[in-house]
C-alpha positions as CSV (number, residue, x, y, z in Angstrom):
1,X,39.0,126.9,206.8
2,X,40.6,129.8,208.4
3,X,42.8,128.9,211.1
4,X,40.8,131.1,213.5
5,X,38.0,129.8,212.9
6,X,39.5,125.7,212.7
7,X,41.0,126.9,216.5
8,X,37.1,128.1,217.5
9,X,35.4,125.4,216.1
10,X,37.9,122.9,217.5
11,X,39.0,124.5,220.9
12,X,38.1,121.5,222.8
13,X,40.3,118.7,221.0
14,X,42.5,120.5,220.2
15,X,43.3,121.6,223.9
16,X,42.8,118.0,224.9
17,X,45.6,117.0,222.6
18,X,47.8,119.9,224.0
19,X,47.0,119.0,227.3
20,X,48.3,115.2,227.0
21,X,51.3,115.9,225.2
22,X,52.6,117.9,227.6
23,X,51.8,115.7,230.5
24,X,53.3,113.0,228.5
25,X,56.7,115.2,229.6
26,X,56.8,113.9,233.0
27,X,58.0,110.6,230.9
28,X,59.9,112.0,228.5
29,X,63.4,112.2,228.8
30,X,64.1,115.9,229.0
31,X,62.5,115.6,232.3
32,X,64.0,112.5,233.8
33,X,67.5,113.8,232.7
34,X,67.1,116.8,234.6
35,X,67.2,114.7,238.3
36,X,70.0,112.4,236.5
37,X,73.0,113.8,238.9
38,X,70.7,113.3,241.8
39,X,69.9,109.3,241.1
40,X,73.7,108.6,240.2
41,X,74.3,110.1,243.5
42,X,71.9,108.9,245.6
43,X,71.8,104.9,244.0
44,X,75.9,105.7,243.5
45,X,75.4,104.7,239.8
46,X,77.9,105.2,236.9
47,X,77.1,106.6,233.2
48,X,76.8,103.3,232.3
49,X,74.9,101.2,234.8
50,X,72.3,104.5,234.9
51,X,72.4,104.1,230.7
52,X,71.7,100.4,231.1
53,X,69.1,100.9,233.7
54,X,67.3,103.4,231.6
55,X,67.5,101.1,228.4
56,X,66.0,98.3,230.0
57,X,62.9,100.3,231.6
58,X,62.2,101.6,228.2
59,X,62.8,98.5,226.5
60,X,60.3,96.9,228.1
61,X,57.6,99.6,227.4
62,X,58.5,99.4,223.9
63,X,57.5,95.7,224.1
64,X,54.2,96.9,225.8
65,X,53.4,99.0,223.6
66,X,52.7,97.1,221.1
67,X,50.0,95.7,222.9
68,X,48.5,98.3,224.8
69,X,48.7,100.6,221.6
70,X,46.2,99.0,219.8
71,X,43.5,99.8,222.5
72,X,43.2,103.2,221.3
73,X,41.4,101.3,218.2
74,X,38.9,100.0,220.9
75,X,38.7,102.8,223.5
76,X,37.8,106.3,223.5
77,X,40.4,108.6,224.8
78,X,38.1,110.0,227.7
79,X,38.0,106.3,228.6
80,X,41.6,105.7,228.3
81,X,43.7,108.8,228.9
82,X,42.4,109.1,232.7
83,X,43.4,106.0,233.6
84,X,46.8,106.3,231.8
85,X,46.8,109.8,233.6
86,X,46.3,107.6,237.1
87,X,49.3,105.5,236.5
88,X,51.2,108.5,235.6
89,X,51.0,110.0,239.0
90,X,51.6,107.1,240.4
91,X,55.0,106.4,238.4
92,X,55.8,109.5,239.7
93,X,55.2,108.8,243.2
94,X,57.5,105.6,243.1
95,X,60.2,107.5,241.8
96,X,59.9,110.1,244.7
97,X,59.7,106.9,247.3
98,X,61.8,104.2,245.6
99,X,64.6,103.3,248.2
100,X,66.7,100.9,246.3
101,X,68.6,101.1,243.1
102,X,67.4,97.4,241.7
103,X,63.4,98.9,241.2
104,X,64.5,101.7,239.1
105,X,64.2,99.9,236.0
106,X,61.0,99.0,237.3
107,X,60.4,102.9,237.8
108,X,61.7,103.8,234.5
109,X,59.4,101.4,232.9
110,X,56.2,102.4,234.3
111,X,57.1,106.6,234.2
112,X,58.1,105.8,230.1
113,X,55.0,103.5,229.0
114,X,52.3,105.8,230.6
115,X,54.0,109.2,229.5
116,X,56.1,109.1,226.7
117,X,54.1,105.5,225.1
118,X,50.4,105.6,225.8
119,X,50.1,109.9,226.6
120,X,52.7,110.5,223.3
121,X,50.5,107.6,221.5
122,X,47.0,108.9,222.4
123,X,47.3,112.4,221.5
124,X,48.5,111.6,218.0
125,X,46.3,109.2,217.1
126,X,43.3,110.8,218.3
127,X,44.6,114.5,216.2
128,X,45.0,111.9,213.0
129,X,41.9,110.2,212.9
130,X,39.5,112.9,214.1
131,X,40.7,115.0,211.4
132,X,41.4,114.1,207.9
133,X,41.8,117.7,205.8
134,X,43.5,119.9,208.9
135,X,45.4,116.6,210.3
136,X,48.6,118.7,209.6
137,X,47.2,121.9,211.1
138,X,45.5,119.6,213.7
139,X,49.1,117.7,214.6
140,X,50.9,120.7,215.0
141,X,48.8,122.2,216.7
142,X,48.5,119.7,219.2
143,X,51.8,119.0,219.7
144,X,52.9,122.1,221.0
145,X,52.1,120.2,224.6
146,X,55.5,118.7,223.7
147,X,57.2,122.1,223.2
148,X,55.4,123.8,226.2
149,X,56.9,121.2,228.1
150,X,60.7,121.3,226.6
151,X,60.9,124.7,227.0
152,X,59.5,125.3,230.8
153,X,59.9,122.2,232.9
154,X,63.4,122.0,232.4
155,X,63.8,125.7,233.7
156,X,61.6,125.3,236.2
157,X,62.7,122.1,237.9
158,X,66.3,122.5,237.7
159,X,66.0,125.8,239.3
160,X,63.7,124.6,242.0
161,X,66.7,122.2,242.8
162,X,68.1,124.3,244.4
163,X,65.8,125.2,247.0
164,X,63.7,121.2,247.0
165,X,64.8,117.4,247.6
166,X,64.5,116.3,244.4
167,X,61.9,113.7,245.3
168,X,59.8,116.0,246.5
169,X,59.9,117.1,242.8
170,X,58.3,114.3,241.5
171,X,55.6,114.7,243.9
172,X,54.7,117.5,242.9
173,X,54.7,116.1,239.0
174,X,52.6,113.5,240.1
175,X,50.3,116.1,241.6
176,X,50.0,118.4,238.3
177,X,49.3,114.5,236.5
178,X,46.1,114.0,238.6
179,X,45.0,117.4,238.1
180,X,44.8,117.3,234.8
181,X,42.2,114.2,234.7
182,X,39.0,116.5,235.6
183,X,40.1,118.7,233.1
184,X,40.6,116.7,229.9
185,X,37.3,115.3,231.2
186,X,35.8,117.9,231.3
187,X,37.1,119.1,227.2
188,X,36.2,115.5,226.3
189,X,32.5,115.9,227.5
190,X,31.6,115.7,223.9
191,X,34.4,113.5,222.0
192,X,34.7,114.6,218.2
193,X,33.5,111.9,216.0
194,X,36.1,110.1,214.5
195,X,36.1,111.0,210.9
196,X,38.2,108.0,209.7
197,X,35.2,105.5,210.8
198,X,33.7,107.1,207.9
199,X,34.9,104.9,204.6
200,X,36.0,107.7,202.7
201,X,38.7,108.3,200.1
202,X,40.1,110.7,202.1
203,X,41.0,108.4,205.2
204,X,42.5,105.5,202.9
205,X,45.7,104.6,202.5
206,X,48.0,103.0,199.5
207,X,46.2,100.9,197.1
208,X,42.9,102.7,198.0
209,X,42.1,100.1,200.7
210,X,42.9,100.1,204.9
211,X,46.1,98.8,205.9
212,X,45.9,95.9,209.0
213,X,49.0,96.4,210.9
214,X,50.2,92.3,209.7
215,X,49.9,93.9,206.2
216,X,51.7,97.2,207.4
217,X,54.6,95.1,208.8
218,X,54.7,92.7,205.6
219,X,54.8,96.1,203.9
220,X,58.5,97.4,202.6
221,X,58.1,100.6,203.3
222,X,57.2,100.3,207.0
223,X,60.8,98.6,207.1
224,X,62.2,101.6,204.9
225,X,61.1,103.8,207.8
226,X,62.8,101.8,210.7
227,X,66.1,103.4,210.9
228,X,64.2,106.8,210.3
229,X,61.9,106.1,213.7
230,X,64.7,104.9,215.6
231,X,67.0,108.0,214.9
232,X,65.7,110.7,216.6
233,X,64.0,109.1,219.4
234,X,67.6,107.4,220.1
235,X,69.8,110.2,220.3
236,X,67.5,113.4,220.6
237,X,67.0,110.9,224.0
238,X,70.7,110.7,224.6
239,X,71.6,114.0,223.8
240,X,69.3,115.5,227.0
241,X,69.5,112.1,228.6
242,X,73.2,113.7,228.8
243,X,73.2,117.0,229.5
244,X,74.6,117.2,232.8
245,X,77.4,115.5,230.9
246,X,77.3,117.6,228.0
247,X,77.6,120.9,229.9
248,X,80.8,119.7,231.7
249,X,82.7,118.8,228.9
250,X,81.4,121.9,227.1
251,X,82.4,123.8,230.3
252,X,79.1,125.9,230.6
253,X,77.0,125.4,233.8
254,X,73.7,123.5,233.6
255,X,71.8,126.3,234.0
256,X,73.1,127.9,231.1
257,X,72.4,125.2,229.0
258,X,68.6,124.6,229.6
259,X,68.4,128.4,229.5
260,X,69.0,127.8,225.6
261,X,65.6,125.2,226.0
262,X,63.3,127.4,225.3
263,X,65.2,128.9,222.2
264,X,65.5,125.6,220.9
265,X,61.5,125.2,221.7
266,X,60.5,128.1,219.8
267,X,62.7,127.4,216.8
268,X,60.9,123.7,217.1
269,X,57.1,125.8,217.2
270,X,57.9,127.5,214.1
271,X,59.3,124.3,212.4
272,X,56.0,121.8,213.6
273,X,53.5,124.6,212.5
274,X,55.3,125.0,209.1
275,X,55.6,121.2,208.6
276,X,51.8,120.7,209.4
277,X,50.8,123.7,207.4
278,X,53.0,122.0,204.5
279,X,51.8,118.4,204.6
280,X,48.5,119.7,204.3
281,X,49.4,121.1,200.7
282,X,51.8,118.4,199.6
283,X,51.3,115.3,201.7
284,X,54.1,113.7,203.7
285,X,55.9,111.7,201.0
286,X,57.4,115.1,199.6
287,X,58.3,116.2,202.6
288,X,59.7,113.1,204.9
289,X,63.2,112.7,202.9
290,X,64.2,116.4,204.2
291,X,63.0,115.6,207.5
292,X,66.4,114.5,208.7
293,X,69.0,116.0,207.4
294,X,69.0,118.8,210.2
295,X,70.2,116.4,212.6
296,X,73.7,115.9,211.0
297,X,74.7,119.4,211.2
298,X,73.2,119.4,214.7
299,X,75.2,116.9,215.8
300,X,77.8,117.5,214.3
301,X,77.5,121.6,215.9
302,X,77.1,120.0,219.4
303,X,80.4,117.4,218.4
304,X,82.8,120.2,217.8
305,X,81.2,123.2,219.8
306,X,83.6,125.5,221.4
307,X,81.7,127.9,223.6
308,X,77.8,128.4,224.3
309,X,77.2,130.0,220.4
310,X,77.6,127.1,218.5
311,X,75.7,125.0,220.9
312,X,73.2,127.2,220.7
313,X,73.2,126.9,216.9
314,X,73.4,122.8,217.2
315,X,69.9,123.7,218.9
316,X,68.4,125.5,216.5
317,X,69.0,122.3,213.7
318,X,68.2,120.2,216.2
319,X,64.6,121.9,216.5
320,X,64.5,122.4,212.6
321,X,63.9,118.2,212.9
322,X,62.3,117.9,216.4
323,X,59.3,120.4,214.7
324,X,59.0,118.0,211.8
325,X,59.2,114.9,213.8
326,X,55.9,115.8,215.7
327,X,53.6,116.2,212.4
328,X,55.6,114.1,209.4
329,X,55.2,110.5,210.6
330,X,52.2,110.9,212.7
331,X,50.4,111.8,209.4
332,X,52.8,109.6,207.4
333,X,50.7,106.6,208.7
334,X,47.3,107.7,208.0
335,X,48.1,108.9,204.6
336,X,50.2,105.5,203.4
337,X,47.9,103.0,205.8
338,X,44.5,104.1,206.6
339,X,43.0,105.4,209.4
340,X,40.9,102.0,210.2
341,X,43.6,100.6,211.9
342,X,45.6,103.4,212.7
343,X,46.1,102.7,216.5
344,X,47.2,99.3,215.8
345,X,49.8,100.3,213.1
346,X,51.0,103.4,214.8
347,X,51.6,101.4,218.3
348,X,53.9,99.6,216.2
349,X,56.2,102.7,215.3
350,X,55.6,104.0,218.8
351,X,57.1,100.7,220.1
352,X,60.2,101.7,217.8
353,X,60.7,104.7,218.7
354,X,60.4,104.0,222.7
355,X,63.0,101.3,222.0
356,X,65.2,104.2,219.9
357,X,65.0,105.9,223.5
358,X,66.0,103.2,224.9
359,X,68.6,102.3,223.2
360,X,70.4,105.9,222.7
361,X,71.0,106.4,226.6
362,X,72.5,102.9,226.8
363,X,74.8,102.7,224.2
364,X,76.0,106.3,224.5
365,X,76.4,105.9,228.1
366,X,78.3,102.6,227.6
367,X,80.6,104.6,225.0
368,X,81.2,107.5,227.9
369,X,82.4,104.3,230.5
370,X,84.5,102.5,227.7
371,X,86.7,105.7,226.5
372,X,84.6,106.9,223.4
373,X,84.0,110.4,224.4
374,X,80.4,112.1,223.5
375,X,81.9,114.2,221.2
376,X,82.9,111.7,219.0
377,X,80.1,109.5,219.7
378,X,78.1,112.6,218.0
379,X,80.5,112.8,215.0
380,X,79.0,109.0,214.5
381,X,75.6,109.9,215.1
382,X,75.6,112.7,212.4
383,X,76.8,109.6,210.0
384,X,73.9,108.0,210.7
385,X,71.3,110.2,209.6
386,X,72.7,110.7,206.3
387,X,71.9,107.1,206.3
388,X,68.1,107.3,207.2
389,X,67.9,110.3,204.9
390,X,68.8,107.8,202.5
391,X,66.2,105.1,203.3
392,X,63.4,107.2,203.9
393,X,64.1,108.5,200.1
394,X,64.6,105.5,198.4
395,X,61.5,104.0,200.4
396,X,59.2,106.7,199.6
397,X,59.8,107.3,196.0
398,X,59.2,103.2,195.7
399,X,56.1,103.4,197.8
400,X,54.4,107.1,196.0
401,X,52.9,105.2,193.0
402,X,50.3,103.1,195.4
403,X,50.0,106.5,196.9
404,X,49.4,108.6,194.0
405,X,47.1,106.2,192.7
406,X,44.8,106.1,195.9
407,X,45.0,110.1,196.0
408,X,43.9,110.2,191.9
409,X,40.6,108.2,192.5
């Protein structure tokens, strides 16, 4: 189908999905980073108690997750995504009120499981299973919520800063949250019909059969994957959860560096539609071992960076992968596991990647109080994606025979 005509045809799900992923930003990380000078401050928190703080809120909606994931196999997401929406705003608000330092894990935990968890969680599943043939086209498209939101809200709130308290910032988030429930109510009037519900080849995974998520987690490949979901979610996190940081020891002002945001968004655009319109063609499996291997030189740019340029550069690599990540593993799991249980199974990588943002924060923040400056924390980091380039490869080319095989019938 022409793309025109898929956008026409599918203007209202496909707005719905944009519209939740970039709500899901008042959660993510690039967001809560930008008021990170202003907590430290007020709750007169270190690198490493705000890290630890922020590891522990997301941990435990990692653990959540992999219960409240699942209920997008039971719920439609005009049932689900208001409420979710709700607690949103009212994560927000707690933020903007909390008085005391010992509820902000409590904060963190309830601003990370409704926006990046269940929003993140809902839009991709919903994109996967109510398309099958355009899931790449449908994915990226989707997902540019995530970008819209990268490359704007940083902009916007930190110059706002200047002129507003901080807390009344996350009002105002929490207001823009609740407005957006009447309108993805009103674009999910009519909810698409779920085209995995229908038994066909097409929505089946390895073996020809549906994947359970016990079967999924038995599964080799799922464990292959790990290191791969972990990765970016870990230290894409730390790297903005960091950026006040960052832009000191860089010696460029704040400002100027989430002025390079939207650069780095629009390199990301070009790299998510290319990767959906490519999956589409070829399927994930030939495209998953490249996903990575961006990262290392974009960490290994923003280790040794002199000036503005090369961090700039780092940005552009780092987008290269960011693009990717949005569309490869969302329809990774439908095309290996099924779409029957797709919730289920995918609540179970969301999990690891909410604990990956978790952990990055916290251990790079405990590395900035011990001595073990960012910049060589990075060098580390670009280490460790040559090793998930690694596993996803050697998991992948063991798994593609079960795949091939479903794919031939």
């Amino acid at each position: 189908m022409p793309i025109l005509a898929f956008l026409r045809d599918n203007a209202p799900w496909l707005t719905a999905g944009v519209l939740l992923t970039f709500l899901s930003s008042f959660g993510q990380t690039y967001f809560i980073s930008i008021f990170a000078g202003e907590i430290r401050e007020t709750f007169a928190l270190s690198h490493g108690q705000w890290g630890g703080i922020y590891m522990l809120g997301t941990t435990a909606s990692a653990v959540v997750m992999i219960w409240a994931g699942g209920l997008t196999d039971l719920f439609r997401v005009r049932r689900l995504a208001p409420l979710v929406l709700l607690m949103m705003a009212g994560a927000c608000l707690f933020m903007a009120l909390n008085p005391v330092w010992w509820l902000l894990p409590l904060v963190i935990f309830a601003l990370r499981f409704t926006g990046q968890g269940m929003l993140s969680h809902l839009a991709v599943v919903a994109m996967a299973r109510w398309f099958v043939a355009a899931r790449g086209k449908a994915l990226s498209i989707a997902t540019l919520g995530f970008a819209i939101g990268e490359a704007f809200l940083p902009l916007i709130f930190v110059s706002l800063l200047v002129i507003y308290d901080w807390r009344m910032l996350w009002v105002a988030a929490g207001a823009v949250g609740v407005i957006g429930i009447p309108l993805l109510m009103l674009l999910l009037r009519r909810e698409r019909t779920p085209q995995s519900w229908a038994q066909t080849g097409q929505s089946l995974g390895m073996g020809e059969r549906q994947w359970t998520r016990g079967e999924a987690l038995r599964h080799f490949l799922f464990w292959f994957m790990v290191p791969a979901l972990l990765g970016p979610s870990a230290f894409n996190t730390a790297f903005f959860f960091h950026q006040v940081h960052f832009a000191g020891i860089k010696a460029i002002s704040h400002v100027e560096l989430v002025a390079m945001f939207p650069i780095y968004t629009a390199i990301g655009i070009v790299a998510m539609v290319a990767s959906g319109w490519a999956l589409d063609r070829v399927g994930t499996a030939r495209l998953l071992p490249f996903m990575q291997l961006p990262m290392v030189a974009a960490f290994l740019l923003f280790a040794f960076a002199e000036g503005s340029g090369m961090v700039l550069l780092g940005f552009v690599f780092l987008a290269l992968t960011t693009g990717a990540n949005s569309t490869l593993p969302n329809a990774f799991w439908a095309e290996f596991y099924g779409t029957a249980n797709l919730g289920g199974i995918k609540a179970m990588a969301a999990a690891v990647m909410v604990l990956g943002s978790a952990i990055g924060p916290g251990i790079t923040g405990l590395g900035i109080d011990l001595g073990l400056g960012i910049e060589a924390q990075y060098v580390i980091v670009a280490g460790y994606f040559v090793f998930t380039t690694a596993m996803v490869t050697i998991g992948v080319a063991r798994a593609r025979p079960l795949l091939s095989l479903s794919l031939s019938s």
